[in-house]
Structure formats: structure tokens, C-alpha cells
C-alpha positions as CSV (number, residue, x, y, z in Angstrom):
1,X,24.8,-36.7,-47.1
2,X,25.4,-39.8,-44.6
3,X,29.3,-38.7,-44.0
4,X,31.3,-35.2,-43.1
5,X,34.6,-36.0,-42.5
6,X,34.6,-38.2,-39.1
7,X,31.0,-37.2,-38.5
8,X,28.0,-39.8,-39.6
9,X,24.7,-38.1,-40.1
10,X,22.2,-39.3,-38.7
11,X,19.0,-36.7,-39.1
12,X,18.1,-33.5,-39.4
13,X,17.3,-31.0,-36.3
14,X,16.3,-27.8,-37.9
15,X,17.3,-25.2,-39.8
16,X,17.9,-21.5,-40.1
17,X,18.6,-18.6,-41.9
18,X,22.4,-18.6,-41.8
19,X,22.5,-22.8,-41.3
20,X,21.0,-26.2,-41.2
21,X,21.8,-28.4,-38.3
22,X,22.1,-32.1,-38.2
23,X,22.0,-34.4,-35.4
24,X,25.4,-36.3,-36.2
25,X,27.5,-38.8,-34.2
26,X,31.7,-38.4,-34.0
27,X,33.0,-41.8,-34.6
28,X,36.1,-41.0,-33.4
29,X,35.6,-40.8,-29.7
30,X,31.6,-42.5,-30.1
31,X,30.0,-39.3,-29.0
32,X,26.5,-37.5,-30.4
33,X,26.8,-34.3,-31.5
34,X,24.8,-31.3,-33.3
35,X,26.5,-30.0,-36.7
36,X,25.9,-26.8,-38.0
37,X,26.1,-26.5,-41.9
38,X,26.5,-23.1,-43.8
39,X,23.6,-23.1,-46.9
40,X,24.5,-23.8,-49.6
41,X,24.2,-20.6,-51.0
42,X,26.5,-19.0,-48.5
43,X,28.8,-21.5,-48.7
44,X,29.6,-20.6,-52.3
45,X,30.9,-16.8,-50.8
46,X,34.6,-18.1,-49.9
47,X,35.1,-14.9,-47.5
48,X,31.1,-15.4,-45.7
49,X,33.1,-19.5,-45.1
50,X,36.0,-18.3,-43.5
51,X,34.6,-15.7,-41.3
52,X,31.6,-17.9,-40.3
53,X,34.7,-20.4,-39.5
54,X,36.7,-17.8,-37.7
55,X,34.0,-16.8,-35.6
56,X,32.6,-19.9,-34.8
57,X,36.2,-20.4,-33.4
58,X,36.5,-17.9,-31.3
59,X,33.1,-19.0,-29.5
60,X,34.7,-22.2,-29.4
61,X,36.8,-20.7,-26.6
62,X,34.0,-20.3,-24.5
63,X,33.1,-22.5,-21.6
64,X,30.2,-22.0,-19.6
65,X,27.2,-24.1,-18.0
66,X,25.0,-21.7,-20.0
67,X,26.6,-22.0,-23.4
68,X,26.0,-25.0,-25.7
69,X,30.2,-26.0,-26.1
70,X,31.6,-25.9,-29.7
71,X,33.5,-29.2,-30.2
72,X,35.0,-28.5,-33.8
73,X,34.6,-26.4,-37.0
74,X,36.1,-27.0,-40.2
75,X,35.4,-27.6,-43.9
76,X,34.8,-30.7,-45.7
77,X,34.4,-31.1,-49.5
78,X,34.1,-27.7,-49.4
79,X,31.3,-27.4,-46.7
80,X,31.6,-25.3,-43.8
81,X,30.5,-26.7,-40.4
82,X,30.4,-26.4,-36.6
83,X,30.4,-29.5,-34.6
84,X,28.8,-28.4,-31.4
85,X,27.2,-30.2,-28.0
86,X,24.1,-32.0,-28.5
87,X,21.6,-30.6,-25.9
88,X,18.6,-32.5,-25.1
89,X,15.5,-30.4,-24.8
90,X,13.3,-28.3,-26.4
91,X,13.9,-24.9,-27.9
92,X,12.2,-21.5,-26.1
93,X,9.9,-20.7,-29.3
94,X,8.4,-24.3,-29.4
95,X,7.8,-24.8,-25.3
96,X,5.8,-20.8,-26.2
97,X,3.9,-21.9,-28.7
98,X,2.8,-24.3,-26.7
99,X,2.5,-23.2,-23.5
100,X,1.8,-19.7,-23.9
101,X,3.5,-17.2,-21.2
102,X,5.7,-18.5,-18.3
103,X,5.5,-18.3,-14.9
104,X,6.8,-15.5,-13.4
105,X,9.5,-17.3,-10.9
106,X,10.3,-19.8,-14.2
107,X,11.2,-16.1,-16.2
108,X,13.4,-14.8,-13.6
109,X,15.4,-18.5,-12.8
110,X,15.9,-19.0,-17.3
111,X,16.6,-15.4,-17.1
112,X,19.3,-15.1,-14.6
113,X,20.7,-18.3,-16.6
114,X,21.2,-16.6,-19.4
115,X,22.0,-13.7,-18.6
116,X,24.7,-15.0,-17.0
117,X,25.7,-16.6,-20.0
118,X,25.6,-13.4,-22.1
119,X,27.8,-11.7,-19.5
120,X,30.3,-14.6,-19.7
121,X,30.8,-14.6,-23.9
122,X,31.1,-10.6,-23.3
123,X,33.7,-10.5,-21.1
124,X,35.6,-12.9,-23.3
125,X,34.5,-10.6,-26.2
126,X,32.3,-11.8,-28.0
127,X,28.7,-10.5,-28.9
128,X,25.9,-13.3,-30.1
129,X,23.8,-10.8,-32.6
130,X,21.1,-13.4,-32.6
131,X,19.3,-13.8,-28.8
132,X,16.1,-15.3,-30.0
133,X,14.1,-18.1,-28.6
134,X,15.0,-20.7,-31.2
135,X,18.4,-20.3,-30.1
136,X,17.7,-20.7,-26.3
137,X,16.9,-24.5,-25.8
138,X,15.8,-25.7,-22.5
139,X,15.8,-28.7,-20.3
140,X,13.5,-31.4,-20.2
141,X,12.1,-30.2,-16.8
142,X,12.5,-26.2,-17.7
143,X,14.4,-25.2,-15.3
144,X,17.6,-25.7,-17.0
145,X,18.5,-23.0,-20.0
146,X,21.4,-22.7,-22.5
147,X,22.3,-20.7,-25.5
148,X,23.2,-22.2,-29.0
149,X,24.3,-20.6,-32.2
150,X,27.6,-18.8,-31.4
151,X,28.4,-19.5,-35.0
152,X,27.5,-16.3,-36.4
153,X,29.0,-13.9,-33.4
154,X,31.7,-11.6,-33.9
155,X,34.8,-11.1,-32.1
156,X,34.4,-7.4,-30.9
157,X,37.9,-6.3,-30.8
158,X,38.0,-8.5,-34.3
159,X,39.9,-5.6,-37.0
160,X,40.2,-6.2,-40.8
161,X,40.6,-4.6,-43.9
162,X,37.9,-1.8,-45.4
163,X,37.1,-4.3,-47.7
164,X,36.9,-6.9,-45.7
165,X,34.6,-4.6,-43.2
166,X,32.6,-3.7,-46.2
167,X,31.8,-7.1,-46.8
168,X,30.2,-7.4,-43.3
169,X,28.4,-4.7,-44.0
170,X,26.7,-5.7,-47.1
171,X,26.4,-9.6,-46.7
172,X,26.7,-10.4,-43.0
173,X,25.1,-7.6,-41.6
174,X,22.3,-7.7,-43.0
175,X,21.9,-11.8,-42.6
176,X,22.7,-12.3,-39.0
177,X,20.0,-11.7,-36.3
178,X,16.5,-12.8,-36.7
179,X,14.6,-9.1,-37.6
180,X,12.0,-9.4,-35.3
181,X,14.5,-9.5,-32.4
182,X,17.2,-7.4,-33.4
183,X,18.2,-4.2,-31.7
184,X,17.7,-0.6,-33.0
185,X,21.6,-0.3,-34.2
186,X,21.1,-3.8,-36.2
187,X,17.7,-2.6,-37.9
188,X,19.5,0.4,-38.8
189,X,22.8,-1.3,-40.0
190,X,24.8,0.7,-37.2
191,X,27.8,-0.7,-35.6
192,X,26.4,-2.9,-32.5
193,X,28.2,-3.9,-29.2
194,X,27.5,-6.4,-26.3
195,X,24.5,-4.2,-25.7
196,X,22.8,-5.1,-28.9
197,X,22.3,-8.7,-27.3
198,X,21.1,-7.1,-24.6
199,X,17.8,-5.5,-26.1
200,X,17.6,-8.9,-28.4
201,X,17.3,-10.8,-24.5
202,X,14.9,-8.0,-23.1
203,X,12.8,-8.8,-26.3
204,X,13.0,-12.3,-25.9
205,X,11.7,-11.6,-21.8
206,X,9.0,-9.7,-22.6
207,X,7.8,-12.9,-25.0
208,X,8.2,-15.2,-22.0
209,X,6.7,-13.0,-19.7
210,X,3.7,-11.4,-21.6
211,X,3.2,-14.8,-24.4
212,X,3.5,-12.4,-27.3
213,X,5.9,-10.8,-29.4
214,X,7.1,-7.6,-28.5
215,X,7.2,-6.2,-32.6
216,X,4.1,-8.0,-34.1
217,X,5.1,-6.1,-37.7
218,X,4.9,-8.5,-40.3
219,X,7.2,-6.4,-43.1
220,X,10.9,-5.9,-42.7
221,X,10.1,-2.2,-42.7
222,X,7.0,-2.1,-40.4
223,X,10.0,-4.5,-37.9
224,X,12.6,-1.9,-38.5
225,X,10.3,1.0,-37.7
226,X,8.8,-0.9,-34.6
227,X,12.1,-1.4,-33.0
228,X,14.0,1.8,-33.7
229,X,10.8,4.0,-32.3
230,X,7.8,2.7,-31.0
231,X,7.2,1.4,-27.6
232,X,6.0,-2.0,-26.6
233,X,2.8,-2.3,-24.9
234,X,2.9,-2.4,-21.5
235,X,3.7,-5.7,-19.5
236,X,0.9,-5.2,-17.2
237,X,-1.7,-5.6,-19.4
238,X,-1.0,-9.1,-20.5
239,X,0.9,-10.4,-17.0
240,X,-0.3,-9.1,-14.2
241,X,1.9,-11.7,-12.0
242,X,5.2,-9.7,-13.3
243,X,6.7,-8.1,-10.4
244,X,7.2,-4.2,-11.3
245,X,10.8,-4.8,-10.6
246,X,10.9,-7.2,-14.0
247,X,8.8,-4.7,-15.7
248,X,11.5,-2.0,-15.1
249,X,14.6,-4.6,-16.2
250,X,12.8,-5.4,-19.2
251,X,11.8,-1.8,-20.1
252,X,15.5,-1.1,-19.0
253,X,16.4,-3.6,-21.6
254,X,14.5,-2.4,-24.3
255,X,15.8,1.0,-24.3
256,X,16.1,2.5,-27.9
257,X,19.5,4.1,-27.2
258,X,22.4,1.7,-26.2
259,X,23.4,4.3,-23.4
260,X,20.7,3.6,-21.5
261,X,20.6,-0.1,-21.3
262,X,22.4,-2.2,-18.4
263,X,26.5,-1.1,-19.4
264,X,27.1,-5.2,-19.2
265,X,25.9,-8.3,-18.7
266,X,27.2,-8.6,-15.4
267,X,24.9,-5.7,-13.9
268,X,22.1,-7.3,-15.8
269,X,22.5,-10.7,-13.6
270,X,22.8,-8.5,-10.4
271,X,19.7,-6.8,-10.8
272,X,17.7,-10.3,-11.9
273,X,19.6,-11.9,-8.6
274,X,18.2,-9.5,-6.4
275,X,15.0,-9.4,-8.0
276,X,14.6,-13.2,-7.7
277,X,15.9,-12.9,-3.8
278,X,13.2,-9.9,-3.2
279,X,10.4,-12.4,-5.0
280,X,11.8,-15.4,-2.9
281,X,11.3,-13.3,0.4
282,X,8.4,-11.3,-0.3
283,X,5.0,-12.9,0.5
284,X,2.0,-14.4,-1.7
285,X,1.3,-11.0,-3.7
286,X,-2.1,-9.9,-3.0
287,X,-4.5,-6.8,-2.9
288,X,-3.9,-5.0,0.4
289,X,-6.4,-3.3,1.5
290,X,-6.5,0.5,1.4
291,X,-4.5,2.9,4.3
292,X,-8.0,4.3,5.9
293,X,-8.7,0.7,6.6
294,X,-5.7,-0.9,7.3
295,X,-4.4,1.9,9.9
296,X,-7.7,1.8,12.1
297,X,-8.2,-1.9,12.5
298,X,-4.2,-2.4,13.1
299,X,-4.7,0.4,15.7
300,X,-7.8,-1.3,17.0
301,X,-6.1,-4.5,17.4
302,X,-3.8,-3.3,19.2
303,X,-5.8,-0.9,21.5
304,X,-8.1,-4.4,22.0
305,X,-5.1,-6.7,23.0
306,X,-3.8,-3.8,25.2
307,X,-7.5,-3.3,26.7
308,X,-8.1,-7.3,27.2
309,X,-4.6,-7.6,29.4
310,X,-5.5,-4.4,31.2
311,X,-9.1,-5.5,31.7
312,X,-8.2,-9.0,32.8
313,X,-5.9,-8.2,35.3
314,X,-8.0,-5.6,37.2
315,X,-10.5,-7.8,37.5
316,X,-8.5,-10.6,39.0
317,X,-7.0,-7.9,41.7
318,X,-10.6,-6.8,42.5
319,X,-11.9,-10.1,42.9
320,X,-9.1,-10.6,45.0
321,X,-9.7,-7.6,46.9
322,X,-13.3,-8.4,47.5
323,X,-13.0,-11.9,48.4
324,X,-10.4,-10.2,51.4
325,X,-12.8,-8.1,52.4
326,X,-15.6,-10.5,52.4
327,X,-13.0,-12.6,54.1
328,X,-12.5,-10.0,57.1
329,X,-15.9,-9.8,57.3
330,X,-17.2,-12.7,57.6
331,X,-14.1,-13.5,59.8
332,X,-15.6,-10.8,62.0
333,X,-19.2,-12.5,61.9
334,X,-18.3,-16.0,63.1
335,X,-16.0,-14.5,65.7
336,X,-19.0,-12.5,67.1
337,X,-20.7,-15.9,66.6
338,X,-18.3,-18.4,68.5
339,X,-17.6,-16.1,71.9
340,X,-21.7,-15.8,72.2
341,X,-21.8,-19.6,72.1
342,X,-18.9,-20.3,73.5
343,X,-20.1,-19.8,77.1
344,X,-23.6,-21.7,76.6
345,X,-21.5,-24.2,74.8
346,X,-18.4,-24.6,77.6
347,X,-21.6,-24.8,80.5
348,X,-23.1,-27.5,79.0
349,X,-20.1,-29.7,78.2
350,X,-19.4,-29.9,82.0
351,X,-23.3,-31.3,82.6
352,X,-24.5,-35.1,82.3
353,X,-26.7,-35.3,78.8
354,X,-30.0,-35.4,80.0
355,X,-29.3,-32.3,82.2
356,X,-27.9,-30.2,79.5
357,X,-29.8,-27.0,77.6
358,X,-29.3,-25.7,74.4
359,X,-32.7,-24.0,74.0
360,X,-31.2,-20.5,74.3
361,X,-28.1,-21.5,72.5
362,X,-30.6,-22.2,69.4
363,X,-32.7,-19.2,70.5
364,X,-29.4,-17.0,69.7
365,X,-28.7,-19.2,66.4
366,X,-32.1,-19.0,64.7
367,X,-32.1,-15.0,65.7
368,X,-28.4,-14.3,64.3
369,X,-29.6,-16.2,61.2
370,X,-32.3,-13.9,60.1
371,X,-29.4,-11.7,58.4
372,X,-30.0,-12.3,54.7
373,X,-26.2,-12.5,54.6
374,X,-26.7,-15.6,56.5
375,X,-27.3,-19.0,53.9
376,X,-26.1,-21.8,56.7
377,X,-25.4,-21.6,61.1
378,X,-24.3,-24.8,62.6
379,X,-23.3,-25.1,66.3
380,X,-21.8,-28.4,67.2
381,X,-20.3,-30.3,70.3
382,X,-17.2,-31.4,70.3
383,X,-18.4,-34.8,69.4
384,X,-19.9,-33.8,66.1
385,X,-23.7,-33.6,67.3
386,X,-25.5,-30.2,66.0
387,X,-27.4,-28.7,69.0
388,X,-27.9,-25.4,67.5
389,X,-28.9,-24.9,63.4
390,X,-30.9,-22.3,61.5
391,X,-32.6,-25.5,60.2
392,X,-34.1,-27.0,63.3
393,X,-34.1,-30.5,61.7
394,X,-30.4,-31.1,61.6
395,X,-30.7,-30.8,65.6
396,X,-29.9,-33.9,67.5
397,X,-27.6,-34.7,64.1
398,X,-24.1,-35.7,63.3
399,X,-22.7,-33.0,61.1
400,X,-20.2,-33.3,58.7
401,X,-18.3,-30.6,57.1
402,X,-18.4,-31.2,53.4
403,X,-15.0,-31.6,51.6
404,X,-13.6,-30.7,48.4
405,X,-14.6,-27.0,48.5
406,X,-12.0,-24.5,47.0
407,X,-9.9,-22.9,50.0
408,X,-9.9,-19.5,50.5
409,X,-6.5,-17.6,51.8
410,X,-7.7,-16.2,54.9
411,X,-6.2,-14.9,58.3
412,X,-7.1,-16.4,62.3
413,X,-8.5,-18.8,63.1
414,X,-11.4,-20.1,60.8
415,X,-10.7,-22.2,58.1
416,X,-12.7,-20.7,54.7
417,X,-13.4,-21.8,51.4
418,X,-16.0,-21.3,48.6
419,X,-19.3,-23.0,48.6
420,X,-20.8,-23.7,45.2
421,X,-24.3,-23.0,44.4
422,X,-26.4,-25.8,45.2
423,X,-29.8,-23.4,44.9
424,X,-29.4,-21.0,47.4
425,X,-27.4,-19.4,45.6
426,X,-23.0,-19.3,45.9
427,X,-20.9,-18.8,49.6
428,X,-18.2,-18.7,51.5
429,X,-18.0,-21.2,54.3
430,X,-16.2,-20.4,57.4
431,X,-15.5,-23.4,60.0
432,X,-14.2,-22.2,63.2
433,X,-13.5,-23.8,66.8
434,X,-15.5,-22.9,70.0
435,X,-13.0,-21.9,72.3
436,X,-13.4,-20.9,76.2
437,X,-10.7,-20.7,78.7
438,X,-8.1,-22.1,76.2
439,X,-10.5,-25.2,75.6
440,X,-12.4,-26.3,72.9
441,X,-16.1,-27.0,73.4
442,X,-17.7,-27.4,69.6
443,X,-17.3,-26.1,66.1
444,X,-19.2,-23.3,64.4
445,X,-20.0,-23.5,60.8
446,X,-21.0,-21.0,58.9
447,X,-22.1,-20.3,55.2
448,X,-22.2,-16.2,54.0
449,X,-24.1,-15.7,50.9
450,X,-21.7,-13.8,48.4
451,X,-24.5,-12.2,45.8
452,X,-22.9,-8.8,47.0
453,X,-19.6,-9.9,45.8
454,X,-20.7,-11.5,42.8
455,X,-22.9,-8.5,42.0
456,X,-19.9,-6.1,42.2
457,X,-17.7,-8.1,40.1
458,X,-20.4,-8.3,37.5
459,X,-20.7,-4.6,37.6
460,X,-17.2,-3.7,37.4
461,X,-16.8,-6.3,33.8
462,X,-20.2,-4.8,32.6
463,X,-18.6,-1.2,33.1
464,X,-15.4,-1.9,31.7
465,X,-16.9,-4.0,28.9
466,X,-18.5,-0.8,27.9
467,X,-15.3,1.6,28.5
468,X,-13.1,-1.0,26.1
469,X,-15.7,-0.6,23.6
470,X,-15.9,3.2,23.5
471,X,-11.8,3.2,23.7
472,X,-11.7,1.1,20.8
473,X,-14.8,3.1,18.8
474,X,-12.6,5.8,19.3
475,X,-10.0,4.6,17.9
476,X,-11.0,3.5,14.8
477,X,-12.4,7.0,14.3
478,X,-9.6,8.5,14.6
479,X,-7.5,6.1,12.7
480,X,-9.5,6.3,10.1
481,X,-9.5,9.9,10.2
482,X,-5.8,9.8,9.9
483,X,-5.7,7.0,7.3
484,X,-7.3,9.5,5.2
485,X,-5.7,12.3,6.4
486,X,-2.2,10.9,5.1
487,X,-4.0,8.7,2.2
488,X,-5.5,11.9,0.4
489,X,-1.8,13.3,-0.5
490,X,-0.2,9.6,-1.0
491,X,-2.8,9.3,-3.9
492,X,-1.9,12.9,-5.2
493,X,1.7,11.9,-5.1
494,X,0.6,9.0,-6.8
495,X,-0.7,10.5,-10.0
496,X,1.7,12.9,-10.4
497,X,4.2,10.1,-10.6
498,X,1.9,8.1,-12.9
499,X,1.6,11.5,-15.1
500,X,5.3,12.1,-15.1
501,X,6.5,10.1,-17.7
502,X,3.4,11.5,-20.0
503,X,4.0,14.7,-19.6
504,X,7.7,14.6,-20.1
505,X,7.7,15.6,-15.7
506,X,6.8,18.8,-17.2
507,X,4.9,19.0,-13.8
508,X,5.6,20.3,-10.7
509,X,2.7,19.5,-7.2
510,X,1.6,22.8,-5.5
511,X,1.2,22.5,-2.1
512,X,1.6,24.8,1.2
513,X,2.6,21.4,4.1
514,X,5.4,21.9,6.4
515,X,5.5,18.3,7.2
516,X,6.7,15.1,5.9
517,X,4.7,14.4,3.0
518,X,5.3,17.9,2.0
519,X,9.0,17.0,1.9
520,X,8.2,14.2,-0.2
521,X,6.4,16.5,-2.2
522,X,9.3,18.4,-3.1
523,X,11.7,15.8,-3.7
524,X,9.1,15.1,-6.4
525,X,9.5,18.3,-7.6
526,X,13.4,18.5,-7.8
527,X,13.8,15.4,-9.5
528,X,11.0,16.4,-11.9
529,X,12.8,19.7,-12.3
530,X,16.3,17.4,-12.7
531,X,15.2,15.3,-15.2
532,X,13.1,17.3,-17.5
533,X,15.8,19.5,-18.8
534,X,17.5,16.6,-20.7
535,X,14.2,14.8,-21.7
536,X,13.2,18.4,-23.7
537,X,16.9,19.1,-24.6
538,X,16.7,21.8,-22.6
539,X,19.4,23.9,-20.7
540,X,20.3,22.3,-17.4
541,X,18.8,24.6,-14.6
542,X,19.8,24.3,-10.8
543,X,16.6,22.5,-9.5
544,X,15.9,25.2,-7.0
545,X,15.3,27.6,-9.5
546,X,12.9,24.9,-12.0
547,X,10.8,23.6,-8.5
548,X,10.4,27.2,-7.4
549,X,8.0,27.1,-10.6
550,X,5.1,24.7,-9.6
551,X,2.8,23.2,-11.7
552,X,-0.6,22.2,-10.1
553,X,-1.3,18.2,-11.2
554,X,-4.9,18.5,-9.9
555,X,-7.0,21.7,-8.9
556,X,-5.4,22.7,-5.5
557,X,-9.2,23.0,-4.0
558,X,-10.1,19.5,-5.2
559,X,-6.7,18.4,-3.4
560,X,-5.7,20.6,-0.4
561,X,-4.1,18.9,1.9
């Protein structure tokens, strides 16, 4: 066949059970399209043509980014086809083969794409019947998704004759949807709605998520039994990347009854849209660590970064406070110093050189400078000369007091700064002018050992050192303590949820707390007592009266809280 009416042939695509599709080219308007053509088979059922035709016209009228447009249908020598957009890209089935499972962001972006296309055919009213992966083709990079094969959907407000609804019964019903994906209602030839696609979508996610078919049955029986009553295997076991918010739309979507699928489409795109927002936000999943850990060392941090402020600032006011009070003192010590010299000193300023005496002003110097307090004493003349040191040598010298050193804040008259250790260990240097009768006669310098200071600071970091440590030891005990104090019934709340769905929440957790977690507690146990009525069939009691029961989950001594 190189011709069908205006389109030329020009290779074949694929085929299916329904169709086989050809890529063609319109040489009306020069444009490359895909045409669907009934079987031959099929096509020899007049009635199957027209409705295949019919339907395929009413998905014509759709018109969505998602959708894979419908250009033209029609017969020709007696052949039924649909002309329909030409996608470029690779089907879903063949990029799983290949690739195995998708990525778990890759899901939820094809998924909200198509979902979004199944809302859109709904609300016009129309309902696929055959969501499978060779009829989702996607973009060359993957992350572009559309749905094909609209050809065999049915109008759901369509009405017709009992014959004419007999005859979809018998011969269309049982040809469209692939088995392995159809719903429960399809494999049991009951009348299906836009909820049908639904479960055929949730069966095609759980294949993209997990890389394996959700009914592996290889009969049509063994399928139809698989999908009207047993369960898939859980999604965890195969991807453990799949966010439990995914697990529960899929499981949602996978519901045997209708009822308790997503109602549309449209709620089905919400819940994907905020699950892809809460993945976008959320950070790099990983294994946290447990509560008894993870509250003590967040406490300890804190109690640290509190203790290292608190610590750091005392000791910068007590070294403050110290320096003052070495300050006053050794303010005190030149004073004392200057008005003993300062008469020697003013008596022999008004003498001729060779008939001044300093002998008893170094007599006084050498005996002041005995105090061990005392590192350096230097008395000089107003011209600079030294005529009175604890080091005899520099007597006779010009003296020069060294600059540079860090300035101390200090009150009077005396100039102070600190003195860094050149052996003798660290000072404080205190220059000060000789002064007598409102004149000055020489300068006294003086250098006060500050070991006492020194020692007292390294006392005070040593002792709060060891307080920090003991406040912070103290606190991880007792966060740990509470960690597990609020970790032991977390866990029991834990497994009772994890044994609800098992036992039917034919449970109820015993327990005698007045606190929080005993309120959570019993919210367990009124929602347990709420929903287990309608999963045994049984009369719906208030939940006061079914959580007044209480079922133990675990021995109550291996548990007490």
C-alpha cells in the first residue's frame, strides 16, 4: 500500500492489537504524519469501522500539549484510518526495557504530564481504556511526555441502541485495553468510567517507578485474577528513592474498587503537583540519625555556643578588671617611688656636676627593687642620664624608653603600657615625671612583673574550662535521657501503625499517660476504632465506645511508658 487517499506511505511504525500504524506524509499541505489502520480483520465488521471512526472523532476534538492531535479519520477503499501528529521520540515500554526504572524526579515530571492530559480528555468526556506504556511516547531528552491512541476511546455520555451496546460488549469490550494494564471493571467486563484510566496510569507508574510489571501473570485468567484481587508488591522493595508520598498516589491509584481512587483527573495532578513541590523543597533524603542522639548533641550544641559567648566575655571583663587593679597598684608604687626621689632628685639638679650625689638616691632604688614585684627601676635626670637603676651598669647612661609597647588605659599621671616578655618574664611599664614644687627634675621608670595577673587569668579559664565541660556532660545525659524517654513510645506508636493495616486496626494501644504522646495515643485509637467498622462490615459504633476497648499491641511491661 504506497497510497491512502491524499496520504503516501512511506513505512511502517508499529503495530497493535486494534491497529497498525504507518509513518505517512499528507501531500496536501507537505506535512508528516502517523496513520492508524484498523486490521484487516476488524475492518471487515462494518459496525467495529464506524464506531472506531466515531470515536476516533470525538478525540479529534481534543487539544492539549499532552495529547498526540488527531488530524483526520476516514475510510478509503474500504479501510478505516486515523491520520494523527507524528511525534518524534521513543515509546515508554521501549525507553524501560532499556533503561530499567526511572528516576524518581523523571516519574513525578512524565507523571504530572500526563496526568494532566488524562484530566483534560475527561473533562471533555472521553475515557482512553488503554493507558499503557506503548501508548505514552516520549521526547528525545525525556522530559517531554504525550499520549497516543485515542482511537479506541469512547465518548462517556455516548448512548445507542441495546444492540448496538451489545455489540461493545461482545467485540469491543473485550478488544480494547492491553490485559495486563486494564482495570478491575475491564477484566471483569463491567461498565468502566474515567477512573478505569486511572488504575491503567497507576499501573503504568508503578512500572516506571519500581522497573517491573505490576501483574507479572502470563494467562488472561492468572491477569484477570491479579488485577481484580491481589495486591502488588510493595514499592519499597524495588525503589527505595520513591518518596512515601508517590507510594501512597500509586497505591491510591491502584485501588480495586473505583470509589476509592482519585474522583478525577484533576485531583490526581494536584496531589502529583504538590508532591513534586514537597520533593523540590525537601533536602537530599538521607538516614537521620535516631531521636536519643540527635536531641542531646543538638542540645549540646547549643549549651556549647551559649557557654563559649558566656565564657569569652567574662574573661575579657576580668582581664579588664585585673589589668585596673594592677593598674591602681602599680600607680600607687611609682607614686611612692617619685615623691622619695623627688627631693634627692630636685637637690641635686640645683648643684654643679661634679658636686652632685646620687649614692643614697641609688641606695633607695636598689632597696625598693628587691620586691619581686619589681622586674625594672630607672631614675633619670631631666636630661635623660640614669643616676639611679636596679642594674648598676645602666648608671652614668642615656636611657631611652622603648616604644611600640601596647598602651594601657590608666588614670594620673604615669603613662602605662604592657611589656612583652623578653625573659624575665611579661610587665607593665609605668613612666612617670619627678615632680617637686611644681617642677620637673627627672623621670621614673618602672617595670611590675604581672605573673600574679597572668596566673589568675589562667586559673579563672582552667576553672571555667572545666565548669563548661561538666554543663555540657550534663546535658547530653539528660538529653539523652529524654530522647529516650519520648523515643520509647514514638516507636510503639510506630508499630501499631505499621500493624494496622494487617490487622484490619483491629487494635487499640493500652496505655495510662496524661501527656502529649498519650493524646496521640488516643487519636490512634479513635481513628482505629473509626475505620475498622467499615473495613469488617461491621455496625458503625461512636468511637468513644470502640477506644474505650483497648487492645494491647505489645505487652504493656515490655512497653510502659
Amino acid at each position: 500500500m504506497e497510497m491512502l487517499g491524499r496520504y503516501r506511505i512511506e513505512g511502517k511504525l508499529g503495530d497493535g492489537a486494534m491497529a497498525d500504524v504507518y509513518h505517512a506524509r499528507d501531500t496536501g499541505i507537505g506535512r508528516s504524519v502517523a496513520i492508524k489502520v484498523l486490521k484487516p480483520d476488524l475492518a471487515r465488521d462494518p459496525e467495529l469501522s464506524r464506531r472506531f471512526l466515531r470515536e476516533a472523532q470525538a478525540a479529534g476534538g481534543l487539544n492539549h500539549p499532552g495529547i498526540a492531535t488527531i488530524y483526520d479519520v476516514g475510510i478509503e477503499r474500504g479501510i478505516a484510518y486515523i491520520a494523527m501528529e507524528l511525534v518524534e521520540g521513543q515509546p515508554l515500554d521501549a525507553v524501560l526495557a532499556a533503561h530499567g526504572r526511572l528516576p524518581h524526579e523523571r516519574v513525578l515530571l512524565l507523571a504530572e504530564q500526563l496526568a494532566a492530559a488524562l484530566a483534560y480528555a475527561h473533562r471533555a468526556g472521553v475515557v482512553h481504556r488503554d493507558v499503557k506504556p506503548s501508548n505514552i511516547l516520549l521526547s528525545a531528552d525525556g522530559r517531554t511526555a504525550k499520549l497516543v491512541d485515542f482511537g479506541v476511546a469512547r465518548v462517556a455520555d455516548l448512548e445507542g441502541t441495546a444492540a448496538e451496546q451489545a455489540l461493545v460488549r461482545t467485540q469491543v469490550g473485550q478488544l480494547i485495553g492491553t490485559p495486563r494494564y486494564m482495570s478491575p471493571e475491564q477484566a471483569l467486563g463491567l461498565p468502566v468510567d474515567a477512573r478505569s484510566d486511572l488504575f491503567s496510569f497507576g499501573v503504568v507508574l508503578y512500572e516506571m517507578v519500581t522497573g517491573k510489571v505490576a501483574f507479572p501473570g502470563t494467562g488472561l485468567a492468572t491477569l484477570a485474577i491479579q488485577i481484580a484481587q491481589d495486591r502488588v508488591d510493595p514499592i519499597d522493595r524495588a525503589a527505595g528513592d520513591c518518596s512515601p508520598g508517590l507510594r501512597a498516589i500509586i497505591d491510591k491509584l491502584l485501588a480495586k474498587k473505583p470509589e476509592a481512587r482519585f474522583a478525577d483527573g484533576d485531583l490526581l495532578v494536584r496531589a502529583l503537583e504538590r508532591e513534586r513541590q514537597s520533593t523540590a523543597d525537601a533536602p537530599p533524603a538521607r538516614r537521620g540519625l535516631p531521636l536519643r542522639v540527635k536531641l542531646p548533641l543538638s542540645l549540646a550544641i547549643v549549651t556549647a555556643l551559649a557557654l563559649a559567648v558566656s565564657v569569652t566575655t567574662i574573661l575579657k571583663r576580668q582581664q579588664q578588671t585585673l589589668q585596673r587593679m594592677a593598674v591602681v597598684s602599680g600607680s600607687s608604687i611609682a607614686g611612692f617611688v617619685t615623691q622619695n626621689t623627688a627631693l634627692l632628685a630636685a637637690d641635686n639638679a640645683g648643684l654643679p656636676p661634679e658636686q652632685q650625689d646620687w649614692s643614697a638616691l641609688q641606695a633607695f632604688v636598689v632597696s625598693a627593687a628587691r620586691d619581686r614585684e619589681i622586674r625594672g627601676l630607672v631614675v633619670t635626670d631631666t636630661g635623660g642620664i640614669v643616676r639611679a637603676a636596679d642594674d648598676a651598669s645602666l648608671v652614668g647612661r642615656r636611657h631611652r624608653v622603648p616604644r611600640g609597647e601596647a598602651r594601657v588605659p590608666a588614670t594620673g599621671g604615669a603613662r602605662v603600657s604592657s611589656v612583652p616578655d623578653n625573659g624575665k618574664g611579661a610587665g607593665l611599664r609605668f613612666v612617670q615625671p619627678i615632680r617637686y614644687a611644681g617642677a620637673d627634675f627627672g623621670t621614673l621608670d618602672l617595670v611590675l612583673r604581672r605573673q600574679s595577673l597572668d596566673a589568675a587569668l589562667d586559673q579563672s579559664r582552667t576553672l571555667l574550662a572545666i565548669l563548661s565541660l561538666l554543663v555540657i556532660a550534663a546535658v547530653l545525659i539528660v538529653g539523652y535521657l529524654s530522647g529516650s524517654w519520648v523515643a520509647r513510645p514514638l516507636a510503639r506508636l510506630r508499630r501499631a501503625l505499621d500493624e494496622a493495616p494487617e490487622s484490619r486496626f483491629a487494635l487499640r494501644i493500652s496505655h495510662h499517660r496524661r501527656d502529649e504522646l498519650g493524646a496521640a495515643f488516643e487519636a490512634f485509637n479513635r481513628a482505629a476504632a473509626a475505620i475498622e467498622p467499615e473495613l469488617h462490615g461491621a455496625p458503625r459504633e461512636t468511637a468513644a465506645t470502640l477506644a474505650a476497648t483497648r487492645i494491647v499491641t505489645r505487652p504493656p511491661s515490655r512497653h510502659a511508658a
